[in-house]
N, C-alpha and C positions, 0 to 999 in steps of 0.2 A: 504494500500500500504506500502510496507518497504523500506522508502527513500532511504537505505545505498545498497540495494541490485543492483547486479551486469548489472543485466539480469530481466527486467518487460515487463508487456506490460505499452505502456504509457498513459496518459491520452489524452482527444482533442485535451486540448489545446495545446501538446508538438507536437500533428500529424499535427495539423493546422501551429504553426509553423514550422516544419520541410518543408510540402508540399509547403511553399512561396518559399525556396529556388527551387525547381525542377528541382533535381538530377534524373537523369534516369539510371538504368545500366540493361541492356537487361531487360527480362521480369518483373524483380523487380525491386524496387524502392529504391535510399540508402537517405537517406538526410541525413547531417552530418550539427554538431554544434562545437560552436569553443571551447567547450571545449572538442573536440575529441571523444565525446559521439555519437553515431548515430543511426536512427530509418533506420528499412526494414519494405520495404512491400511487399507481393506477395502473391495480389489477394485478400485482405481483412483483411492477416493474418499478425498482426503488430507485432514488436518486438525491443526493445529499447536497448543497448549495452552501457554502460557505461566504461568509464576505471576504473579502480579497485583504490580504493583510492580516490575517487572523490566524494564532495557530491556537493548540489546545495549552491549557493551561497546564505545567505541571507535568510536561510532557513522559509517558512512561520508556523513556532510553535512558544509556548508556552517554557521557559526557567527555570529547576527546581528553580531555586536561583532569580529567578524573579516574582515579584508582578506583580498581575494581570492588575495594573493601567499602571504599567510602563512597561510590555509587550505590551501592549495595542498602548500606544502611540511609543511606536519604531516601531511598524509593519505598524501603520498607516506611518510611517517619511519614513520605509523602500520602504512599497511597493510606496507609490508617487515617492518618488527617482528612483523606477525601471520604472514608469509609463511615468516621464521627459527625460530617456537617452534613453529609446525606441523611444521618435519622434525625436531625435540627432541620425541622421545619420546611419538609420535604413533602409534597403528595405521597401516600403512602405506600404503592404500591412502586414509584418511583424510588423512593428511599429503599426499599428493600429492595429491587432492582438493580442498583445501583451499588449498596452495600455488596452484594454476592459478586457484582462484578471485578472491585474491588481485591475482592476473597478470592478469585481463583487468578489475579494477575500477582499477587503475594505470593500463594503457593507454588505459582510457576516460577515465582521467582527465589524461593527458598529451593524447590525441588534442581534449578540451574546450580547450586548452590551445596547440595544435602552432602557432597565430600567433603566441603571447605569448611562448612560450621560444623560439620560433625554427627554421629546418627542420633544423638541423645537428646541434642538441641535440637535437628530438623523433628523429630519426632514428636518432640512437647509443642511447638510454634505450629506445627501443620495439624494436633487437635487442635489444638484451642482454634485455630481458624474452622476448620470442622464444626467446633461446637456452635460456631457464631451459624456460619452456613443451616446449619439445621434447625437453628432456632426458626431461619426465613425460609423453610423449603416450603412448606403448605401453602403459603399465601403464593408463593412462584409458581407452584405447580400448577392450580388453581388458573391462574390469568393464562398461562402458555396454554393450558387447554382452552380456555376461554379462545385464548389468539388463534390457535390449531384451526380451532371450527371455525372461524372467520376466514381464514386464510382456504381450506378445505371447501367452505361454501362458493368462496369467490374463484375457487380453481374449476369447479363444475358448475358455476352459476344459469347457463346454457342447457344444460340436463337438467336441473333443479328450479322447482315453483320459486316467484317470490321471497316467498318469506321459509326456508327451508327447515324441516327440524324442531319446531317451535318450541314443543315441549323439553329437548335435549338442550336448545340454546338458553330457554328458563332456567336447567337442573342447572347448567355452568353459571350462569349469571350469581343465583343465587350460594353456589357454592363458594366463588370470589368474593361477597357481600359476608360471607359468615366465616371464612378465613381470616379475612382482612381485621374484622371485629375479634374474632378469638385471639388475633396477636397483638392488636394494640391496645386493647383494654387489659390486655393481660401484663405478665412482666417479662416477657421475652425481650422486648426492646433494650429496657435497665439493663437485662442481665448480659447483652447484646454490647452496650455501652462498653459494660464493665470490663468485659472479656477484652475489648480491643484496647481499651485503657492501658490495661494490664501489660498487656501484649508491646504496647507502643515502648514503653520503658525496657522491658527485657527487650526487644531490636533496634533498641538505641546505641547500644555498646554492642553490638552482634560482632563475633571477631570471624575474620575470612584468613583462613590460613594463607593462601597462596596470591600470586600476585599476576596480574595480565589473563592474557590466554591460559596461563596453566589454571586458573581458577575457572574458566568458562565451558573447559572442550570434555570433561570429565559429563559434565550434566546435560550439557549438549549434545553429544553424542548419544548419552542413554536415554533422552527426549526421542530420539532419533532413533533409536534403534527396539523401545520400546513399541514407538509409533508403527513403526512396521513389522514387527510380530503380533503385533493385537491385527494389523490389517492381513493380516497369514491367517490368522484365527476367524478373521472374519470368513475369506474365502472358502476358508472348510468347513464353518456352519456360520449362515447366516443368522445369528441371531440376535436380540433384540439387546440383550445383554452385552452380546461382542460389538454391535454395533454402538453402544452407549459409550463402553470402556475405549472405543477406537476413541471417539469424538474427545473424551476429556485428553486423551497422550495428544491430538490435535489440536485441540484447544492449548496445551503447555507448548508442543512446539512452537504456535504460533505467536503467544507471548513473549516467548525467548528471544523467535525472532524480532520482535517489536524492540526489545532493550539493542539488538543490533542495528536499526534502521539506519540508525546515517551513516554506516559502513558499506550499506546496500549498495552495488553498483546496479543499473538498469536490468541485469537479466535475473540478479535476484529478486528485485521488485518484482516482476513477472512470475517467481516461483515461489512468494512469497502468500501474490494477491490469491493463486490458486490454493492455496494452503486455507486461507481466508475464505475462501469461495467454498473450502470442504467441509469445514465448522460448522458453516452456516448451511450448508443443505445435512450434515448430521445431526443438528441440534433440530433442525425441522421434522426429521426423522424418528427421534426422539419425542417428542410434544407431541406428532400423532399418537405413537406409541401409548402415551399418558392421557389421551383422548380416546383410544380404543379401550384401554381398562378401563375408565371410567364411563363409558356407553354400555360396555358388557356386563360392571356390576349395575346400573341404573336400571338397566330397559332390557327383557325380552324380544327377538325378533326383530330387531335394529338393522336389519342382513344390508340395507340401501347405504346406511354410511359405513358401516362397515368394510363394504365393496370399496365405497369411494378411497375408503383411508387407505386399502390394498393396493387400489390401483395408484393413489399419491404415490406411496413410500415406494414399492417397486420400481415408479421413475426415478426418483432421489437416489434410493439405492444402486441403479444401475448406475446413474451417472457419479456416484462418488466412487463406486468401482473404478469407473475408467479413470477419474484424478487422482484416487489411490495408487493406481499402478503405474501413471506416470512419475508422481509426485516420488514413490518408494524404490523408484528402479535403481538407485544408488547406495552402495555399499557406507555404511553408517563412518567410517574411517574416511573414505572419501569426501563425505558430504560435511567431516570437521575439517577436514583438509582446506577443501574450499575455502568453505566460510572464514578459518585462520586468516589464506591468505586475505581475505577483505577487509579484515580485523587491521594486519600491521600493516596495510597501505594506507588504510584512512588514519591511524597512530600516528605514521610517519609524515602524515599530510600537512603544512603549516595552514 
């Protein structure tokens, strides 16, 4: 992906947040952010509008003129900071949104990591991230089923009446209304607070053993290498579980790569974005998946969405096959090889 650029498509997680606010404007969708940036949708086809001059705040990379240690530890101070003012006075589903996002770019970025701090320390730092995560899984689960069948309606809109589902689209509504309310009337949030409080001070001294590329290519490589033996797994049974486990080792590489971005030369950005492109059709694959349990336990006799959800995920899944086996066709020592050399050309770069 190229941070700076004007006009992308966005990732989920920028589509997930845009979709809590729910801006409507005739048959397309506008959601706008406050920093005047805004995603459209129509129909499937997303597209992200930034103002010109504008980057993200807080950027999650890596720093030429910065050690690996002390990168390390400012991104962890970073993102918890962004993790604490998202449950201050946030739309709700937003804030937890946002919190989990958070959550999984930490642990990609400890798991980069788990040789140089140690297994004792990555082990205590990736629960307590966990714990925070599950405090908000119900209320996420909840919406992406919600979003699933929206998204699922609007794929078959042309085979499907009107108003599709009614009863099904009630059960989800009402389920996200009684989520939402069981977490924040509760004390998940506090305890939410506390945990990352907590957490922020133990990764404020975090010590990194190693120093440059030797502290990167150990976790890198086994993002890299774990990534494509879950996607081996996948090939020899499809299922919903291996395809779950593929998307999170996909989601860590990708992050990974995010802290290497202005190392990228133009054909990594290219093998980057499709990396980005496979997240984001697993994670969609997924959410059906959580929308088909939840149809199965609700309703008897459901066979018509059921069909649809087969025939969705089938497409997604075929085509993340085919980015899978491009994306995987390199030998995991290779593919640090590379990246090293990108590493100390942009090092060496004034």
């Amino acid at each position: 992906m190229c941070f700076n650029s004007a006009c992308r498509s966005p990732d989920r997680d920028e589509i997930f947040a845009a979709r809590s606010q729910n801006l409507r404007c005739g048959r397309s969708r506008i959601y706008g952010f406050d920093n005047g940036a805004r995603i459209t949708d129509s129909y499937g086809r997303w597209e992200i509008q930034r103002p010109a001059g504008r980057s993200r705040i807080m950027g999650f990379r890596f720093k030429k003129k910065e050690s690996v240690a002390k990168a390390v530890r400012r991104l962890c101070c970073e993102r918890l900071d962004v993790a604490l003012k998202n449950l201050e006075g946030q739309t709700r589903f937003e804030a937890v949104h946002n919190v989990r996002r958070e959550i999984k770019k930490l642990r990609a970025l400890l798991r980069l990591m788990r040789q140089e701090v140690g297994k004792n320390v990555y082990r205590k730092r990736t629960k307590a991230l966990r714990e925070v995560a599950k405090l908000l899984t119900a209320l996420r689960d909840a919406r992406v089923k919600m979003d699933a069948f929206n998204s699922l309606t609007t794929q078959f809109r042309r085979k499907l009446p009107a108003q599709p589902f009614p009863a099904i689209q009630g059960a989800l509504h009402k389920n996200c209304l009684e989520q939402e309310n069981k977490l924040f009337k509760g004390r998940s949030i506090a305890s939410a607070r506390k945990i990352l409080r907590d957490l922020k001070q133990r990764l404020e001294n975090l010590k990194v053993e190693s120093a440059g590329w030797t502290a990167i290519c150990p976790g890198l490589k086994a993002s890299y290498y774990r990534g494509r033996e879950v996607f081996r797994a996948v090939r020899r049974e499809a299922s919903p579980e291996n395809f779950h486990q593929w998307r999170k080792r996909v989601k860590d590489l990708w992050f990974q790569l995010r802290l290497l971005g202005p190392a990228w030369p133009r054909e990594l950005r290219a093998e980057a974005r499709e990396l980005e492109i496979l997240g984001e059709i697993l994670g969609d694959d997924h959410d059906l998946f959580l929308l088909r349990q939840f149809v199965e336990e609700q309703y008897q006799g459901a066979e018509q969405i059921e069909r649809l959800i087969s025939l969705r995920q089938e497409k997604l899944r075929s085509r993340a096959m085919r980015l899978g086996a491009r994306f995987y066709s390199e030998k995991p020592s290779r593919f640090c090889s590379r990246i090293e050399n990108y590493w100390k050309i942009w090092k060496k770069e004034t």
